[in-house]
C-alpha positions in Angstrom: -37.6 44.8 205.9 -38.4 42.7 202.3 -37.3 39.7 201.2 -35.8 39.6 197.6 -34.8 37.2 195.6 -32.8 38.1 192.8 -31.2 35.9 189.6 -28.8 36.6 186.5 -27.0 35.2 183.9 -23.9 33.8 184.5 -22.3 35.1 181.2 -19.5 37.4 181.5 -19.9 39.3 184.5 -22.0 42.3 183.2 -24.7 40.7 184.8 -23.2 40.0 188.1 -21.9 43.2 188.4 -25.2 45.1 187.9 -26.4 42.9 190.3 -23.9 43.4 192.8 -24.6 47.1 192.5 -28.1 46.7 193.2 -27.6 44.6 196.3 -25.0 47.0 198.0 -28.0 49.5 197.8 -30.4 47.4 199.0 -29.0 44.9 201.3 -29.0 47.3 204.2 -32.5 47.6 204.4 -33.7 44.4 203.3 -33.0 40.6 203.2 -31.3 39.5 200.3 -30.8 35.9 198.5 -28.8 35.2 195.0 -29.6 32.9 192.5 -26.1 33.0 190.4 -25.0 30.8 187.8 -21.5 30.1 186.2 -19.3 33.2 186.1 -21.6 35.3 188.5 -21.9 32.7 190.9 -17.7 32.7 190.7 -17.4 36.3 191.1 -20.3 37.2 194.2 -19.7 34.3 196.3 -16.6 35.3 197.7 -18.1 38.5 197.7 -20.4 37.5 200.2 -19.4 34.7 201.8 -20.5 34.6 205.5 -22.6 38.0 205.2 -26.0 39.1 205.6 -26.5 38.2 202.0 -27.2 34.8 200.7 -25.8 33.4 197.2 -27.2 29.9 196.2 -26.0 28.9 192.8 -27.5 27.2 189.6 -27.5 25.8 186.3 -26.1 28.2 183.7 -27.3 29.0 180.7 -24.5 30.7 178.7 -22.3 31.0 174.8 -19.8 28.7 173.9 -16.7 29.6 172.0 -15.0 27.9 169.1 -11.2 27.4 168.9 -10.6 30.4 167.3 -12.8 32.1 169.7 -15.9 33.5 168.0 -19.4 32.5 169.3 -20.5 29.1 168.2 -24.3 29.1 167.5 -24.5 25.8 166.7 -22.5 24.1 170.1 -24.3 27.0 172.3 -27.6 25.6 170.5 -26.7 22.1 171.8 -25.9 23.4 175.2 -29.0 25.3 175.6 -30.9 22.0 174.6 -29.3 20.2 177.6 -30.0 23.2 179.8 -33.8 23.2 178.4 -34.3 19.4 179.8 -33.1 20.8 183.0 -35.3 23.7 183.3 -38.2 22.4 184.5 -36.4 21.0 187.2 -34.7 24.1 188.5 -38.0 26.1 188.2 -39.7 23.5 190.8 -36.9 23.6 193.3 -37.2 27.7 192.7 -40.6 27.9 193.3 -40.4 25.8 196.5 -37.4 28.1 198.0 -40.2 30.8 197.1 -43.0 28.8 199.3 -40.7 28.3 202.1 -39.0 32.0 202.1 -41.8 34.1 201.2 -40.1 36.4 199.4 -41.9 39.8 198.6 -40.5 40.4 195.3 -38.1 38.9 192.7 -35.8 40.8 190.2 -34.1 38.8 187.5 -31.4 40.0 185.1 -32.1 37.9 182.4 -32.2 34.2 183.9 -35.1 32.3 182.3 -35.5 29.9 186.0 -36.9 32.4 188.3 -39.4 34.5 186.4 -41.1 31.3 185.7 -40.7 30.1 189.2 -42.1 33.0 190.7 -45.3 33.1 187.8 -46.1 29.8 189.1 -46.1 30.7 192.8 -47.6 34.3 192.2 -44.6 36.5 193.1 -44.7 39.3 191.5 -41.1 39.8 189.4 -39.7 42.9 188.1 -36.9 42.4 184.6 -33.8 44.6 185.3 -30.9 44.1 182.8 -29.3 45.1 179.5 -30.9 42.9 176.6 -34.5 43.9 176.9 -33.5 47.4 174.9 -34.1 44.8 172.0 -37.5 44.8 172.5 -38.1 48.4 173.7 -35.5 50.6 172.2 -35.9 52.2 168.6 -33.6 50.4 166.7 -34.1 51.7 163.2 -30.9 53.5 163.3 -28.9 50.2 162.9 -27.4 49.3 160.0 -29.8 46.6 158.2 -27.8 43.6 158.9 -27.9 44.7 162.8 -31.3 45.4 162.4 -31.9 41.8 161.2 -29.9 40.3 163.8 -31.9 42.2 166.9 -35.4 41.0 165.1 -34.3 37.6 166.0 -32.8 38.1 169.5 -35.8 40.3 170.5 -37.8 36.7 170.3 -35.0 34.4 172.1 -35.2 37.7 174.9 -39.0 37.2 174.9 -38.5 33.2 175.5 -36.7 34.5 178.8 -39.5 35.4 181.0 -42.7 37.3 180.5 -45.2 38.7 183.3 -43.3 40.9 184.8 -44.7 44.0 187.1 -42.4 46.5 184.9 -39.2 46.3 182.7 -36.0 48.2 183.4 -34.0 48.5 181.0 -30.0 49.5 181.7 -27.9 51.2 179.0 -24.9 53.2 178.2 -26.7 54.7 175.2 -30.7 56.1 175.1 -32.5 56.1 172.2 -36.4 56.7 172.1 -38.8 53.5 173.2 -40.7 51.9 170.7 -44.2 52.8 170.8 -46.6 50.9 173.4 -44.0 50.1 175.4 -45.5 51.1 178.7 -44.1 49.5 182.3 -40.7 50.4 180.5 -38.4 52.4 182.5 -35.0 53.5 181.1 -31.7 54.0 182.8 -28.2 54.4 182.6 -25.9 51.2 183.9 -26.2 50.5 187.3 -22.6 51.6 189.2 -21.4 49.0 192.0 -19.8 51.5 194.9 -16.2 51.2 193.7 -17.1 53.2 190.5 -19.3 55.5 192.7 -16.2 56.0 194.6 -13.8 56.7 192.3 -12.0 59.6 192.0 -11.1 60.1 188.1 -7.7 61.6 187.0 -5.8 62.3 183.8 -3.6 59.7 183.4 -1.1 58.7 180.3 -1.4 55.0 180.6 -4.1 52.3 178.7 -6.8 50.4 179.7 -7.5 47.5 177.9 -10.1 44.4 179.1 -11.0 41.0 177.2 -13.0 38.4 178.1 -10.7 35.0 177.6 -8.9 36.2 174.3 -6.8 38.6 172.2 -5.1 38.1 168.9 -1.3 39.1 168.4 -2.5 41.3 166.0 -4.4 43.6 168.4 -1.8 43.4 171.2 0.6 44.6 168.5 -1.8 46.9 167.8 -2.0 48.1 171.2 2.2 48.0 171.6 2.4 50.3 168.4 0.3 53.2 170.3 3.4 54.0 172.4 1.6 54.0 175.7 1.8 51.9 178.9 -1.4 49.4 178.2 -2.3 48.0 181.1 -4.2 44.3 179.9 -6.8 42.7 181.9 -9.0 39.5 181.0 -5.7 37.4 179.8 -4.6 36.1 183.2 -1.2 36.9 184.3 1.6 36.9 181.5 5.5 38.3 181.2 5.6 41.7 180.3 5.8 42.5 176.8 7.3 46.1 176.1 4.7 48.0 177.3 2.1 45.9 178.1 1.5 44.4 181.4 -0.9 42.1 182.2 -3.0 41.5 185.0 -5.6 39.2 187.2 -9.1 40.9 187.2 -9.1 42.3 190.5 -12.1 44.5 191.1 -9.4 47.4 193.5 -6.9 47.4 191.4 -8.8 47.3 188.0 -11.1 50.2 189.1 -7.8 52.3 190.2 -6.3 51.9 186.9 -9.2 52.9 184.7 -10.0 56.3 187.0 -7.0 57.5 186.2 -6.3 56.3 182.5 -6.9 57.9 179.9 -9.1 55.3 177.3 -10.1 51.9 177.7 -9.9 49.3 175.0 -12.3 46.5 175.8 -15.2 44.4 174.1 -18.2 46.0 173.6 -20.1 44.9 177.1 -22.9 47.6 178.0 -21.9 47.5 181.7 -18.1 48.1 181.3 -18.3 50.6 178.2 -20.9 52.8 180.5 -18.8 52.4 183.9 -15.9 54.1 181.8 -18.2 56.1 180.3 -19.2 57.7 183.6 -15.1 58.3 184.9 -15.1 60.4 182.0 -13.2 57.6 180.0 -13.0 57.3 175.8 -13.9 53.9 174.7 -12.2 52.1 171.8 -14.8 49.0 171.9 -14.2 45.5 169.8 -16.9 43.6 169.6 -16.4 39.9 169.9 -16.4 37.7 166.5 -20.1 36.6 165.9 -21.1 38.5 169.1 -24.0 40.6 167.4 -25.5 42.5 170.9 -22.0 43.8 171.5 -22.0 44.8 167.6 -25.0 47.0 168.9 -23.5 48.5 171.3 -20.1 49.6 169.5 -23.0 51.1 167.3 -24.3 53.1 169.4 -21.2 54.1 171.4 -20.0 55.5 168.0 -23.0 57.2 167.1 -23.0 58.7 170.6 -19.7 60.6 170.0 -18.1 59.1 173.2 -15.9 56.8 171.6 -14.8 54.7 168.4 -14.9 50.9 167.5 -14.1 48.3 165.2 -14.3 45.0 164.0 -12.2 42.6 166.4 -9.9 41.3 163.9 -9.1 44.3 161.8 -8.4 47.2 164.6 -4.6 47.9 163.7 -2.2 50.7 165.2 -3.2 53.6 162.5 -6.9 53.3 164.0 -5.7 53.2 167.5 -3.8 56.2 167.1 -6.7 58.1 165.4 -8.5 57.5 168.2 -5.7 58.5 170.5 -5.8 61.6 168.7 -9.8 62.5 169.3 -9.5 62.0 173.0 -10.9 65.2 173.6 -13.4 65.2 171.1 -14.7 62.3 172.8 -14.9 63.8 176.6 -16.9 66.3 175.3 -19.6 63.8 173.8 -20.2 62.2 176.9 -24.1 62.0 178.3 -22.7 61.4 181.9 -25.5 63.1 183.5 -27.3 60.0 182.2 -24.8 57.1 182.8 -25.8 56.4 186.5 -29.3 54.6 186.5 -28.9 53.4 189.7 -31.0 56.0 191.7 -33.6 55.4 189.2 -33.6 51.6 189.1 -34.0 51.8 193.0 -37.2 54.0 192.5 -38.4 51.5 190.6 -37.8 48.5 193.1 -39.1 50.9 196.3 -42.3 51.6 194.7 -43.2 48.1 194.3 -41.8 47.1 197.5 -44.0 49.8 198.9 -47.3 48.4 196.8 -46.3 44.7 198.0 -46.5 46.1 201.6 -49.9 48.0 201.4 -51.0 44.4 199.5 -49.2 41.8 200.8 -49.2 39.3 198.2 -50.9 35.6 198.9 -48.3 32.9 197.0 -50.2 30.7 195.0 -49.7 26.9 196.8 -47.2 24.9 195.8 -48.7 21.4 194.1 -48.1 18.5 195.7 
């Protein structure tokens, strides 16, 4: 049995959830810990609270909104700053948890603490999440503005942790690696077991998800389509026609977008490519200002699987085209590809396996 100790972002709960499903694959046969900030540190430790796995939590490092809620550079700038002067800090008490648990490999889903903790200490540190495609991926199919905007976030990726043993990189959508990008594996999103579970049926009703907003517009929008919309990502509200709304619950959320028959949602890799896989048409919206999420409505587009539009100018006529192409869609879909799981865990077991035949000496932590 390895110990592992695994960190993420604690933005959203992409993150969390791909790490979630890597630890229900590996927690069996190894010894797990979590390092989990903000909203993943919310959503896994009642998860695992009082099991074999162990979640510790820790500084965040995350967006703000404005109150009209688009991304705010400027306040997410000042926040970062804060979280900058605390780094150092967190990346000491990291690398002692790493001299007192010995762990035999760390795995980091973009969280800058742990990578540099585990440099330090001579852990060796494998990158498993969604942004590094940024660096790796082809891009030059994007638009020009996009491509501008992924030249920039490729460096503040970069700034996140470097040395690792081998990049995965985990994505509903697969365009060809940029040259020289060796240690670069690339998978599909990494399922947690209640996708892998699911049983997918043809249902009439709506999925829609948000993270913390949605104009009147769009749910008019989505009450002009005619359909029963099932809204998660709002909280719990009245009903509204035909629009319920609903507490993320992991069960119940799952259930109802097996058997729907299109999700609405923002443009999230992890959620477009776990509908993706039930064999679900995605209407995506990225969120204002939110230029990864502008990526992946690209690509989901380009794909064929599904349609998209600027946040605050979907309206009913484009919902119902969509509506409409429902089948056109299913028929796009690359879901032999979706599920990179199985290949993700390759990755992990082969360096677990090289860490056994060469145990790795820690470097000594300075006094």
């Amino acid at each position: 049995m390895a110990k592992i100790f695994i960190s993420m972002s604690g933005d959203g709960r992409g993150h969390a959830t791909r790490v979630r499903a890597l630890t229900e694959a590996l927690r069996g046969e190894h010894d797990i810990t979590l390092f989990a900030p903000g909203d993943a540190y919310a959503f896994l430790m009642p998860l695992y609270a009082s099991s074999d796995v162990t979640v510790r939590e820790i500084p965040a490092l995350r967006f703000t909104y404005t109150a009209d809620n688009r991304v705010c550079y400027r306040r997410t700038a000042v926040d970062a700053a804060r979280y900058l002067r605390r780094l150092p800090g967190l990346v000491r008490w990291l690398r002692d948890e790493i001299e007192a648990g010995q762990p035999d490999l760390a795995i980091n889903d973009f969280e800058p603490a742990l990578p540099r903790a585990a440099r330090a200490a001579g852990l060796p540190w494998i990158s498993v999440n969604h942004q590094h495609f940024l660096r790796t991926y082809d891009l030059s199919s994007l638009p020009r503005s996009l491509r501008w905007h992924a030249g920039y976030m490729a460096k503040i990726v970069g700034l996140y942790g470097s040395g690792q043993a081998e990049t995965v990189v985990s994505s509903f959508y697969f365009p060809p690696l940029r040259k020289g990008c060796e240690h670069v594996t690339q998978v599909g999103v990494l399922l947690r077991p209640e996708v892998l579970e699911a049983s997918p049926s043809a249902g009439g009703h709506l999925v829609a998800y948000f993270r913390r907003f949605a104009s009147s517009g769009l749910l008019a929008a989505l009450a002009a389509t005619g359909r029963s919309v099932r809204v998660y990502g709002l909280g719990a509200r009245p009903r509204a026609g035909n629009l319920t709304f609903h507490t993320v619950s992991s069960s119940r959320f799952i259930d109802d977008l097996a058997s729907c028959a299109a999700l609405i949602c923002t443009a999230g890799n992890q959620l477009v490519g776990e509908a993706l896989h039930l064999g679900k048409p995605v209407f995506a919206l990225p969120e204002p200002n939110n230029h990864e999420q502008a990526i992946n409505a690209h690509f989901l587009g380009q794909s064929g699987a599904g349609d998209w539009a600027e946040f605050d100018a979907v309206d009913h006529g484009r919902l119902r085209g969509f509506l409409r192409r429902l089948d056109d869609f299913r028929a796009a879909m690359p879901r032999e590809r979706i599920n990179g799981l199985p290949a993700t865990l390759a990755v992990l077991r082969h360096h677990l396996r090289e860490t056994a035949a060469q145990p790795v000496a820690l470097n000594p932590v300075a006094a």
